[in-house]
C-alpha positions as CSV (number, residue, x, y, z in Angstrom):
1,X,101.5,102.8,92.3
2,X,98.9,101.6,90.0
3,X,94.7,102.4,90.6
4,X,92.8,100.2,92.5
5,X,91.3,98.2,90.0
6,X,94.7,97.1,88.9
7,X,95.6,95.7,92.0
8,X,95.1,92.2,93.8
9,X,95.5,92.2,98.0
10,X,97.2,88.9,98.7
11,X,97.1,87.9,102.1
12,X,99.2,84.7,103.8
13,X,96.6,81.5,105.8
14,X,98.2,80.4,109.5
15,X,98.8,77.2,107.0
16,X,101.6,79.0,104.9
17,X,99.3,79.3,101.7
18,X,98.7,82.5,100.0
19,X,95.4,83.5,99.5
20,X,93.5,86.8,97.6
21,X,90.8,89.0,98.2
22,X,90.2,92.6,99.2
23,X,88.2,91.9,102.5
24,X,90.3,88.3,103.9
25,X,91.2,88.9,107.7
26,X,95.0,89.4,108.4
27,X,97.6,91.6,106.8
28,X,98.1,92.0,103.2
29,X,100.3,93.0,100.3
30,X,98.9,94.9,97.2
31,X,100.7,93.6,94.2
32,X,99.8,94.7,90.2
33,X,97.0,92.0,88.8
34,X,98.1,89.2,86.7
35,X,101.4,90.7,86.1
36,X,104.1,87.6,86.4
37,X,107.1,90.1,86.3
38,X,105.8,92.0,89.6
39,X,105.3,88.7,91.3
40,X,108.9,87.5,90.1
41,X,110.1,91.1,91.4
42,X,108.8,90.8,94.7
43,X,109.7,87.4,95.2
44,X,113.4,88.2,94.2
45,X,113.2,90.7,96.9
46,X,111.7,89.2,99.6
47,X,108.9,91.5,99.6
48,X,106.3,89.0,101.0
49,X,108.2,88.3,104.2
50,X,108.3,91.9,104.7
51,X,105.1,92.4,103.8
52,X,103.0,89.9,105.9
53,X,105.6,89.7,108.5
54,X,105.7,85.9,108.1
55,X,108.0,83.4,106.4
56,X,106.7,82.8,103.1
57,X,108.1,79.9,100.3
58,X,108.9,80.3,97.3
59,X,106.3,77.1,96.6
60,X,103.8,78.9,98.2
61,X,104.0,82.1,96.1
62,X,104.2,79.7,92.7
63,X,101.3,77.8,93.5
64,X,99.0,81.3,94.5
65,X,100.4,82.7,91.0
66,X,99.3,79.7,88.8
67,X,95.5,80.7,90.0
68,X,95.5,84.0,89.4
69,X,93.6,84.8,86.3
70,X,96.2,86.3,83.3
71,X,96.3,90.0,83.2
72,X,93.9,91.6,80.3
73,X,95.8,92.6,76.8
74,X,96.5,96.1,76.3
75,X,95.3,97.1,73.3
């Protein structure tokens, strides 16, 4: 659970890819913003399959992490 702002709504393309935005057609996963440990976390556990109710690669979810911007510092 995290506020809104926080979060990034991914959401799978028929081509496999993973895309993000908050108003992309289709079903989507909320996952925390820039934070590599809960994209590793829900890889590990499958949680995108489940989520999107579609096969999704490992390659796929790589390649949609290395765009995502870096989460903000805490200060």
């Amino acid at each position: 659970m995290a506020p809104p702002g926080e979060l990034v709504r991914v959401v799978r393309q028929p081509d496999g890819t993973l895309a993000t935005g908050r108003t992309l057609p289709g079903r989507g996963a909320w996952l925390c913003a820039g934070s590599a440990a809960c994209v590793d976390s829900a890889l590990q556990r499958r949680a995108f399959d489940r989520a999107l109710r579609a096969p999704v690669s490992a390659e796929a979810v790589r390649t949609w992490q290395a765009q995502l911007p870096e989460a903000p510092a805490a200060n």
